[in-house]
N, C-alpha and C positions, 0 to 999 in steps of 0.2 A: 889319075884315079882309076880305080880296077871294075869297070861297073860290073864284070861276072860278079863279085862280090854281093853287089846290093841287087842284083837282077835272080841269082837262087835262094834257097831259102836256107835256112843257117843249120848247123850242129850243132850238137844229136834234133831230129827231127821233132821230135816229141816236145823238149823244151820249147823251142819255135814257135812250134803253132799254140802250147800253152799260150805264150807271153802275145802271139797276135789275137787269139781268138781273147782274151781277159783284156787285150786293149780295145778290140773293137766292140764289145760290150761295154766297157767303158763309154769311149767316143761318143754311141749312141745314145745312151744312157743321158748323157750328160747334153745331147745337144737335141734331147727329143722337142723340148719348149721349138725351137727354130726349125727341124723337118718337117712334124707333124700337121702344121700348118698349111704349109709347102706341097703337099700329095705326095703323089709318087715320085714323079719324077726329082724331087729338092731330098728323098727319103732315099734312092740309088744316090744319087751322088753326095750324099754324106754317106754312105756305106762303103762305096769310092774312096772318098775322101780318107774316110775311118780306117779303112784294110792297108793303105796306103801308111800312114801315117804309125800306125803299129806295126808295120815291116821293119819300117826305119829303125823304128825306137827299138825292137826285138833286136834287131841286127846287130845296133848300137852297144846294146846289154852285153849281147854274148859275147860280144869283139875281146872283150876287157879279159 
């Protein structure tokens, strides 16, 4: 497995960060019921979680 691949961020740039920043909006969005309770600390680590998770999926998109 090539981890350069999933360790920078993808081509063209611009697309990229479209497709992670509208997933991490998402993520949040979606899992506010379960952070919001949580405080800060449970509110960074879904933010974590979320940036993470929308890298992949971003990466995943553009591969194709």
């Amino acid at each position: 497995m090539n981890m350069k691949f999933w360790l920078t961020a993808g081509e063209p740039r611009l697309r990229y960060a479209l497709l992670v920043a509208l997933g991490v909006v998402m993520m949040m969005t979606l899992t506010y019921p379960v952070w919001k309770p949580g405080g800060a600390g449970l509110a960074a680590f879904a933010a974590v979680t979320a940036t993470i998770i929308s890298h992949v999926s971003a990466k995943l998109i553009m591969r194709k």
